[in-house]
TINUDREN-996517 format. One record per residue (C-alpha): z, x, y; residue number from 0; residue in one letter. Coordinates in Angstrom, 2 decimals, padded with zeros to 5 digits. Each point is the difference from the previous one (the first is absolute). Layout:
BEGIN
        pz        px        py   pos   code
         Z         X         Y   NUM      a
...
# end
This chain:
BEGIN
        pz        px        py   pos   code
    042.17   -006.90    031.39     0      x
    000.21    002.03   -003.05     1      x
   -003.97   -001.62   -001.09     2      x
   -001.24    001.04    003.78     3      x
    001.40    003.59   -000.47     4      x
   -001.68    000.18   -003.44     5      x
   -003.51   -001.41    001.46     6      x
    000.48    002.61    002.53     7      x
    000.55    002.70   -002.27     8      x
   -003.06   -001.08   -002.22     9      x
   -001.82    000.34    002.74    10      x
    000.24    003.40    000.79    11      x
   -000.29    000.53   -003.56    12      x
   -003.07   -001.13    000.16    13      x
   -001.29    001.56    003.38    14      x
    001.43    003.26   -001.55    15      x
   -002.46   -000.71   -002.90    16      x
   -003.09   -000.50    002.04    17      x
    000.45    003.14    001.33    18      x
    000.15    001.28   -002.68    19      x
   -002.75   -001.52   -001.68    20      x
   -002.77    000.97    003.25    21      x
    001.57    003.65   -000.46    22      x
   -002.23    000.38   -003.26    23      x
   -001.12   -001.08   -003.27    24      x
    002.06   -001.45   -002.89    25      x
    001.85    002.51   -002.01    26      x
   -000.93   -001.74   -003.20    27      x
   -003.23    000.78    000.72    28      x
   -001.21    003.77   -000.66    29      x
   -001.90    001.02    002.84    30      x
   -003.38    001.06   -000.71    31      x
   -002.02    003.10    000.85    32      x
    000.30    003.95   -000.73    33      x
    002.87    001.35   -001.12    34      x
    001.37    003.30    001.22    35      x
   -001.63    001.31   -003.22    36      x
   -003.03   -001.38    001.06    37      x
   -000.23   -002.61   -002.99    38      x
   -001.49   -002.92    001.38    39      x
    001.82   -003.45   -001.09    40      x
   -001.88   -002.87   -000.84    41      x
    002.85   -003.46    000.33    42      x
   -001.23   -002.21   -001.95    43      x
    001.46   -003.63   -000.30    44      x
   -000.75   -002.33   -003.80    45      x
    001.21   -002.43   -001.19    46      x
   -000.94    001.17   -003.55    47      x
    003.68    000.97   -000.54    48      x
    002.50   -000.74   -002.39    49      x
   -000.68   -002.64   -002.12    50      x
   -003.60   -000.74    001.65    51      x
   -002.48    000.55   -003.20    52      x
   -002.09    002.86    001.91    53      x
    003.60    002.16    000.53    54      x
   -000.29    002.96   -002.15    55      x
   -003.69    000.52    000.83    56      x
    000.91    000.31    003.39    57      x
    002.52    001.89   -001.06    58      x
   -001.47    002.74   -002.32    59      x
   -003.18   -000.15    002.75    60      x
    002.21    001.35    002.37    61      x
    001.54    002.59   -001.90    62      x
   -003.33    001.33   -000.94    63      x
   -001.47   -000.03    003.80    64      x
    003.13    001.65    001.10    65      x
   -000.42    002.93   -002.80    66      x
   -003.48    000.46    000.68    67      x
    000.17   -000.08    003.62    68      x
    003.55    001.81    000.29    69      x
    000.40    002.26    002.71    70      x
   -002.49   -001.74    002.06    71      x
    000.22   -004.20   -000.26    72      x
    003.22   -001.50   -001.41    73      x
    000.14   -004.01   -000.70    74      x
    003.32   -002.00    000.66    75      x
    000.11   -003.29   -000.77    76      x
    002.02   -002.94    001.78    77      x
    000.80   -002.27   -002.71    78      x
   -000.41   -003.66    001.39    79      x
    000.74   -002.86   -002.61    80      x
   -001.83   -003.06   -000.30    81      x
   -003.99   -000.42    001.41    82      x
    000.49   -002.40    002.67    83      x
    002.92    002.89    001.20    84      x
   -002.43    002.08    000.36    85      x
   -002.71   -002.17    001.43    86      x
    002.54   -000.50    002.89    87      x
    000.28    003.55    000.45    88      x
   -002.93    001.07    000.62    89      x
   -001.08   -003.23    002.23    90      x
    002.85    001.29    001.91    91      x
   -001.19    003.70    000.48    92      x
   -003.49   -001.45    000.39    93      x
    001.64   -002.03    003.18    94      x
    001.04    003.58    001.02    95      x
   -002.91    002.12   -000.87    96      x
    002.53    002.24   -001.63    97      x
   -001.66   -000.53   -003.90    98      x
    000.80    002.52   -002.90    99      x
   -002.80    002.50   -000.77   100      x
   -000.76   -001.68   -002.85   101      x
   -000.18   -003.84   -001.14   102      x
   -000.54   -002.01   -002.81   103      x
   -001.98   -003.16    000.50   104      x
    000.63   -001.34   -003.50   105      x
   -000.69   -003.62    000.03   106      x
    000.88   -000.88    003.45   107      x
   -002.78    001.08    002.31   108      x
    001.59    002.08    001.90   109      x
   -002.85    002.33    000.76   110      x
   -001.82   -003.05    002.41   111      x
    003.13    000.21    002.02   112      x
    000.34    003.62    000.85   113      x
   -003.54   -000.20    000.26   114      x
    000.30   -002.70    002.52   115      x
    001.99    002.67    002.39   116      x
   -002.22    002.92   -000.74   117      x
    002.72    001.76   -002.23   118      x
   -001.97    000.91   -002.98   119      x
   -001.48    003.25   -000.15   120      x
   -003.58    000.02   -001.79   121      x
   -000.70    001.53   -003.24   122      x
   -003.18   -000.14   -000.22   123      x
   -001.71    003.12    000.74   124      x
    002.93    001.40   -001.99   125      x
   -000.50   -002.10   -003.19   126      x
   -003.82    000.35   -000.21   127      x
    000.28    004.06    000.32   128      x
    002.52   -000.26   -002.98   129      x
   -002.86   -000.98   -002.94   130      x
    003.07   -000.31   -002.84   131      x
    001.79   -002.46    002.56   132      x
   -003.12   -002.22    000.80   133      x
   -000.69   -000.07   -003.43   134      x
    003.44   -001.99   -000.41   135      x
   -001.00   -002.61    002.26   136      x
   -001.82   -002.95   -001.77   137      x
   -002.18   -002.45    002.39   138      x
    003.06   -002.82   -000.46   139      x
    002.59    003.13    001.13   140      x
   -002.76    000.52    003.02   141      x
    000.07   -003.26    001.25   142      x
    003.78   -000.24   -000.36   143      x
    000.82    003.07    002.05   144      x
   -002.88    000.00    002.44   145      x
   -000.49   -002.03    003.21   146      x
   -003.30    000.54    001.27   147      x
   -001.84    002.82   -001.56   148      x
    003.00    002.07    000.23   149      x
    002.62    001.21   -002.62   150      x
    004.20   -000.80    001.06   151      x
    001.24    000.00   -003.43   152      x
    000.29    000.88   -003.20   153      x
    001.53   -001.52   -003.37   154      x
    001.54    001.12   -002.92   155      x
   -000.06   -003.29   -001.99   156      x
   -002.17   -002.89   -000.83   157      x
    001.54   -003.32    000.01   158      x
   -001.49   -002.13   -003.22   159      x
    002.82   -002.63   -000.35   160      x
    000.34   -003.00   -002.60   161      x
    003.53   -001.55   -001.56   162      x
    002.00    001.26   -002.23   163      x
    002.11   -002.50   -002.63   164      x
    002.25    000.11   -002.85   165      x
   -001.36   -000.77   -003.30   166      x
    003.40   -000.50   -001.67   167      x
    000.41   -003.06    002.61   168      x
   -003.34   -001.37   -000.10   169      x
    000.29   -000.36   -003.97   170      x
    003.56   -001.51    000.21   171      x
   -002.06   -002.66    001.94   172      x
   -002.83    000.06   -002.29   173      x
   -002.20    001.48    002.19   174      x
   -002.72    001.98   -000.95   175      x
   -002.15    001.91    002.40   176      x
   -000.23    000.30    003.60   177      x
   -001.67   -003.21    002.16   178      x
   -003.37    000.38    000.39   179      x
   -000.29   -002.94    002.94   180      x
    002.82   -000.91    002.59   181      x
    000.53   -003.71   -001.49   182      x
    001.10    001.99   -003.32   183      x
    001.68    002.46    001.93   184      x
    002.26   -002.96    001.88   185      x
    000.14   -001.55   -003.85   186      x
    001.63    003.21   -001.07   187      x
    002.42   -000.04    002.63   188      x
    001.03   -003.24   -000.88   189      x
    000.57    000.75   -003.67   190      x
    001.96    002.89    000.70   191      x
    002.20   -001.86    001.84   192      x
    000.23   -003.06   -002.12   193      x
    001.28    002.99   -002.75   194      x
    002.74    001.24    001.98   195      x
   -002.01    002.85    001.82   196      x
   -000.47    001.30    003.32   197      x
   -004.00    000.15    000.59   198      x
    000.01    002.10    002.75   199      x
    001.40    002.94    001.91   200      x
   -000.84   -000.18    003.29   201      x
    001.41    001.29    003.73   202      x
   -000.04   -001.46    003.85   203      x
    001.29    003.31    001.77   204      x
   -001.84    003.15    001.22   205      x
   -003.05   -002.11    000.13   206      x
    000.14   -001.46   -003.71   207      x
   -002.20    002.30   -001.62   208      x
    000.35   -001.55   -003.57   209      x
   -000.32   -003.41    001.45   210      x
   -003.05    000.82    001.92   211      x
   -001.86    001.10   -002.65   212      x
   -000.12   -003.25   -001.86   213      x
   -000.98   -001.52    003.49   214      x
   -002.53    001.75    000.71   215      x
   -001.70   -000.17   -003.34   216      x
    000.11   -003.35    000.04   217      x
   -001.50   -000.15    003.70   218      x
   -002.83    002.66   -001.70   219      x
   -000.97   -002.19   -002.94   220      x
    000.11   -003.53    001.99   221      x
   -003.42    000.48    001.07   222      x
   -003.06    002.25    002.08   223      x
    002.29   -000.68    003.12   224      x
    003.07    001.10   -002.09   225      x
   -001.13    003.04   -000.87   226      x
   -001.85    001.06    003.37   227      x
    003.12   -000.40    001.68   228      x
    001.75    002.43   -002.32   229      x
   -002.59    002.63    000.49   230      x
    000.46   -000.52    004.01   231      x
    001.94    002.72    001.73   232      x
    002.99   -001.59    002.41   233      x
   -001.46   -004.04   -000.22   234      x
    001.33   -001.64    002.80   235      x
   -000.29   -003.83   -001.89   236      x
    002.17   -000.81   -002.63   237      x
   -000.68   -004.42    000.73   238      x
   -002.55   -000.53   -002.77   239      x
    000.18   -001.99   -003.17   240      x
    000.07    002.53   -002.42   241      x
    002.87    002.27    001.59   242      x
    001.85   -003.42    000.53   243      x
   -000.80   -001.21   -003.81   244      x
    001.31    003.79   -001.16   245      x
    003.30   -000.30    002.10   246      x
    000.87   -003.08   -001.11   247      x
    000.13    001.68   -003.16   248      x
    002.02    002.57    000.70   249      x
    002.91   -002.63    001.55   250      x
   -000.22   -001.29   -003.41   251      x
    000.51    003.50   -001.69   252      x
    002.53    000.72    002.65   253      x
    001.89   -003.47   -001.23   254      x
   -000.28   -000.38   -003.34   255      x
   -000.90    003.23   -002.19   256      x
    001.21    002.75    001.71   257      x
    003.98    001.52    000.20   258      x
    002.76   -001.41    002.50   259      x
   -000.35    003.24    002.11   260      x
   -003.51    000.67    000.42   261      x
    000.42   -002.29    002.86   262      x
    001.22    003.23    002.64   263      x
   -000.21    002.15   -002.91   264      x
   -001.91    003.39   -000.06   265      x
   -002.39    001.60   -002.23   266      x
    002.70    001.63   -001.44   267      x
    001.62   -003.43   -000.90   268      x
   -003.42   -001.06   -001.50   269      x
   -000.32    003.04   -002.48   270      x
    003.41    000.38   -001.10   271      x
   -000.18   -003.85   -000.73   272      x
   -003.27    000.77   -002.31   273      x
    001.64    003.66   -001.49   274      x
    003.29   -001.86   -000.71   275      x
   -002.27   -003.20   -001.56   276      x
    001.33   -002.77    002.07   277      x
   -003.61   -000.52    000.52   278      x
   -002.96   -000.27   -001.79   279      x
   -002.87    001.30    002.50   280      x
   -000.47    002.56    002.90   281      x
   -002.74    000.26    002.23   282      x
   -000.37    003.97    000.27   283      x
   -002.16    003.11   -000.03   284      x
   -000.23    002.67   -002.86   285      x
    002.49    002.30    002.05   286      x
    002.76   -002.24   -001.60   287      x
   -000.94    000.59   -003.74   288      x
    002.32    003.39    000.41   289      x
    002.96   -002.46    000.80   290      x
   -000.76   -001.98   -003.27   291      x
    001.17    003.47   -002.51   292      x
    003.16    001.35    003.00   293      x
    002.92   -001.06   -002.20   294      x
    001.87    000.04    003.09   295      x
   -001.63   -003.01    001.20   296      x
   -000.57   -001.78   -002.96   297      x
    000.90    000.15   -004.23   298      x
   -001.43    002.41   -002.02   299      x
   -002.60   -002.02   -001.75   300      x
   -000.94   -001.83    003.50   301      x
   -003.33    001.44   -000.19   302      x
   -001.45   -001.28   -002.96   303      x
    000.91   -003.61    001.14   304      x
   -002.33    000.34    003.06   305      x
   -004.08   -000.87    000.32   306      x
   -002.15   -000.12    002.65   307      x
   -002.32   -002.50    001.32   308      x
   -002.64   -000.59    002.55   309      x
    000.17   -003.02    002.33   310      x
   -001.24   -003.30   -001.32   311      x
   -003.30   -000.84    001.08   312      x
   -001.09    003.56   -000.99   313      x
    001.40    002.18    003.01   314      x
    001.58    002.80    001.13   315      x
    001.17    001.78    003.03   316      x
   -002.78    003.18   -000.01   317      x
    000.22    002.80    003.38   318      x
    001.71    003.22    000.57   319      x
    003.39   -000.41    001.97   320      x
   -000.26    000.96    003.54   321      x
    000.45    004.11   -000.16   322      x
    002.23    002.44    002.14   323      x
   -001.42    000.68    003.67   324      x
    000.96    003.10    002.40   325      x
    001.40   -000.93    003.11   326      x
   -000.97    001.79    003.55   327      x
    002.80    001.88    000.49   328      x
    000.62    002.43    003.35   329      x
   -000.15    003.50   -002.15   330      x
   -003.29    000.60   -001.54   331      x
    001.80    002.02   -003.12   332      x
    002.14   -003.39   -001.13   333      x
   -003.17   -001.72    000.26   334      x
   -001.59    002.73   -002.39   335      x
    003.28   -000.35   -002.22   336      x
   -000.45   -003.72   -000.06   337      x
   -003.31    000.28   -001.42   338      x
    000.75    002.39   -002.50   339      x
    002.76   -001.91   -001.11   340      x
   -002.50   -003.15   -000.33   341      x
   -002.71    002.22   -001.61   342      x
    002.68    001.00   -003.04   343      x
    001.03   -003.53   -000.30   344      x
   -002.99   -001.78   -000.68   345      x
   -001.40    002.97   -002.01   346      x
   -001.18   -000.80   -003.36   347      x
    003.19    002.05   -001.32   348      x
    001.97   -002.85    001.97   349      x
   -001.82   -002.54   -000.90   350      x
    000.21    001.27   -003.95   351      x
    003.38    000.52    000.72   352      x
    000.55   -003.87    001.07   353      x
   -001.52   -000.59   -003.33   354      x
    002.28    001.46   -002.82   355      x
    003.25   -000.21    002.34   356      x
   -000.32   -003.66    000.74   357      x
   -003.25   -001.57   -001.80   358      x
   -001.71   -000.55    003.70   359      x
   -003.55   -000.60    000.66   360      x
   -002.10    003.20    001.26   361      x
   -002.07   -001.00    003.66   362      x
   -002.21    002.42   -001.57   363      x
   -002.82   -001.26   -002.96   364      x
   -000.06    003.65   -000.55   365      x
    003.59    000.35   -001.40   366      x
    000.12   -001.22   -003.14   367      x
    002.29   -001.35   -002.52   368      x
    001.54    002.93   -001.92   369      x
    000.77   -000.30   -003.71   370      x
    003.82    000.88    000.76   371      x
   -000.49   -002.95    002.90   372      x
   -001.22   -002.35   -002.40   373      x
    002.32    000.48   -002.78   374      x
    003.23   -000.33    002.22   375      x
   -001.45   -003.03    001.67   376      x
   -001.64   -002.05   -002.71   377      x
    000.36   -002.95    002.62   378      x
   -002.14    001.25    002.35   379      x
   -002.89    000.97   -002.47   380      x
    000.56   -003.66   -000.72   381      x
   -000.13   -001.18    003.57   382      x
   -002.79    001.85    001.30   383      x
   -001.76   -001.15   -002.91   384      x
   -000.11   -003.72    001.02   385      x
   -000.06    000.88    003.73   386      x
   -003.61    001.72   -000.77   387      x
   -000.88   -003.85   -001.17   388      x
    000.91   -001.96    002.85   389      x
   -002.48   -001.50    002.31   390      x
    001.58   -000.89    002.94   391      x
    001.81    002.92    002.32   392      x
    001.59    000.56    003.53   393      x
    002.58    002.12    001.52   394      x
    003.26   -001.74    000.58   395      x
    001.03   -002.16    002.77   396      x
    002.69    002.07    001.15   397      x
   -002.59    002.92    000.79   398      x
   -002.07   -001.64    002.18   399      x
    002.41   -002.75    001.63   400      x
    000.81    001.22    003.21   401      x
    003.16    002.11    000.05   402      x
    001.78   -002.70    001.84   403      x
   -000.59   -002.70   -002.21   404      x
    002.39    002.03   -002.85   405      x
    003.56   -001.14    001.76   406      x
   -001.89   -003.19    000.42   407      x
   -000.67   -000.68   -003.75   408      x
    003.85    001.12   -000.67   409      x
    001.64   -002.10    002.60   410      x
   -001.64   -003.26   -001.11   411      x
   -000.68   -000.16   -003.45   412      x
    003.99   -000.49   -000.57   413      x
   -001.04   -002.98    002.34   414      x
   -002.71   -000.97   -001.98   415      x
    002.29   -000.20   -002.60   416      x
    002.33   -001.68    000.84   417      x
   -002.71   -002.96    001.22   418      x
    001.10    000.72    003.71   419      x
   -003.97    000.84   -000.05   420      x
   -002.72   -001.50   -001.74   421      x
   -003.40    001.67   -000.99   422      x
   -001.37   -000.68    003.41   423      x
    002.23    001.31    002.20   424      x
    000.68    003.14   -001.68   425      x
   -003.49    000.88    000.17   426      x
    000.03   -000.82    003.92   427      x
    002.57    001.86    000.84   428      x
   -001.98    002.89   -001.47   429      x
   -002.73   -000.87    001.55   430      x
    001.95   -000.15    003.61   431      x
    001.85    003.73   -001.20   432      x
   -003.93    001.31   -000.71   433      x
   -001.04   -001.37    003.61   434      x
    002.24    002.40    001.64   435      x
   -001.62    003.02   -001.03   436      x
# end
């Protein structure tokens, strides 16, 4: 009796709360709009928060927008840890139509899917009556933010990514120099190991970023085919030889020279594993070299431990990460907010400002390396320097994989692992996920 009273009782608890819940929006969500003061408010969800390497850029962006638009456009951000958190959320408002003013596309494509429901308003008429905007965009930022003819987007940062390692654990296993081929690389891995040393960090959740970047290097460098398919916006075949030949690769990273929880570990799991030197090697961009000097992720003298390395077979991940887009909104004056607010982040001041703060990559050719840049992040002199010599180049698989395919990717490479999956089968069932867009 007493468990049918309390089902009863939960019940109207819960009818109570649907109520509730059709009466209006979620409290923890500031409504947007104009204020009685008539400052318009611009809600804008990132997960470039808290420890996310990109957090006090978005920060101190925000803080200057706000001051130089106060009185008439105020930002408030909704702090949402973790990417694939925030890939969720706005798959869920795009289910809705209900979409924040402003999103950032960063490197999961998101733009193709508001597109896909008409929710994108179009910039460019806007962008090419701006001459000091257009003159940010390079043809590669073009092509990454346009869909036929016709500007969505805009980005702040170009994403040039290679590995970084640590020198003081390469030379306690007599290692050298970087691998120049993938048989050496492999050989490397092995002697690591043999001396006691974790080879590589690497990650399965919120789509594996780290992991998929030696993946899809090796899928680039495998062949003509390889590399075609990396430069393919949303493929929808992953059952060839080359993807299979690369993922059997990665099972054997996965099971032998990587950490114990990589397998349903995060990014974050990954770089703290590489900043703490329980691993030798991270896949990552130059937006990390910041991380390498923050004593309050890693020792003082971290830094100096740390080089950087283009892929073997002479490649590196080359194209600007998908930008911010406006989204249509039902009052004309957020819309005109929203674009102001993408304007003055993908400025050249924001995109300088990326720079010094965290050592990222301008979108822009026409922002250059400043002295002060250059001498607090040596590193990415260094980096750049043997990026400009490699031959081969794509964007990453995780920007142009269909958005669906991301959970995919997480959910079965633990799987693939473990040797529940073999080679084969994890590449069909992307394959099958691909065939259902």
């Amino acid at each position: 009796m007493k468990r049918r009273a309390l089902a009863i009782l939960l019940l109207g608890v819960m009818c109570l709360g649907l109520l509730t819940g059709c009466g209006g929006k979620k409290t923890e969500e500031p409504a947007a709009g104009t204020s009685d003061d008539g400052v318009i408010t611009i809600n804008y969800p990132t997960f470039q928060c808290g420890v996310n390497t990109a957090a006090p850029v978005v920060a101190q962006l925000v803080k200057e927008f706000n001051e130089e638009y106060a009185g008439k456009y105020q930002i408030k951000l909704e702090e949402i840890p973790g990417d694939a958190n925030y890939v969720d959320k706005i798959k869920v408002q795009l289910g809705t139509g209900d979409l924040p003013p402003v999103v950032y596309g960063a490197g999961y494509n998101l733009l193709d899917l508001a597109l896909a429901k008409d929710l994108v308003v179009d910039l460019t008429d806007i962008v090419n009556a701006d001459p000091e905007w257009k003159a940010l965009y390079s043809d590669a930022a073009l092509t990454t933010n346009s869909r036929d003819g016709k500007i969505y987007a805009s980005s702040v940062e170009g994403s040039v990514v290679g590995y970084f390692y640590n020198k003081d654990l390469f030379a306690q296993a007599g290692i050298e120099a970087p691998a120049k081929t993938w048989d050496e690389f492999f050989q490397q891995c092995e002697t690591l190991k043999a001396a006691g040393i974790t080879p590589l960090a690497l990650d399965t959740a919120d789509s594996a970023w780290v992991t998929q970047l030696w993946w899809g290097a090796m899928v680039a460098t495998a062949s003509e085919n390889g590399l075609a398919f990396m430069q393919t916006m949303n493929p929808d075949d992953y059952n060839f030889d080359e993807m299979v030949a690369a993922v059997e690769k990665v099972q054997k990273m996965l099971q032998d020279y990587t950490t114990l929880d990589a397998i349903g570990g995060k990014y974050e799991h990954a770089a703290n594993n590489f900043l703490s030197g329980q691993a030798a090697m991270i896949a990552n961009g130059p937006w990390m070299i910041g991380d390498f000097s923050d004593t309050s992720k890693t020792t003082a003298d971290f830094a100096d431990k740390v080089g950087s390395a283009i892929y073997p077979d002479n490649f590196v991940y080359d194209a600007p990460i998908q930008g911010y887009f406006v989204t249509k909104q039902d009052d004309p004056k957020l819309e005109e907010a929203a674009i102001a607010m993408v304007k003055f982040f993908t400025s050249a001041h924001a995109q300088q400002l990326g720079l010094e703060m965290q050592g990222m990559v301008p979108a822009s050719s026409s922002v250059e390396i400043s002295a002060d840049a250059a001498a607090t992040y040596p590193l990415l002199v260094e980096f750049l320097s043997q990026a400009s010599e490699a031959t081969v180049r794509s964007d990453n698989m995780q920007a142009t994989m269909y958005s669906n395919l991301l959970d995919v990717v997480s959910q079965e490479l633990p799987r693939l692992a473990s040797g529940e999956l073999d080679a084969a089968a994890f590449c069909q069932a992307l394959t099958d996920a691909a065939a259902k867009n």
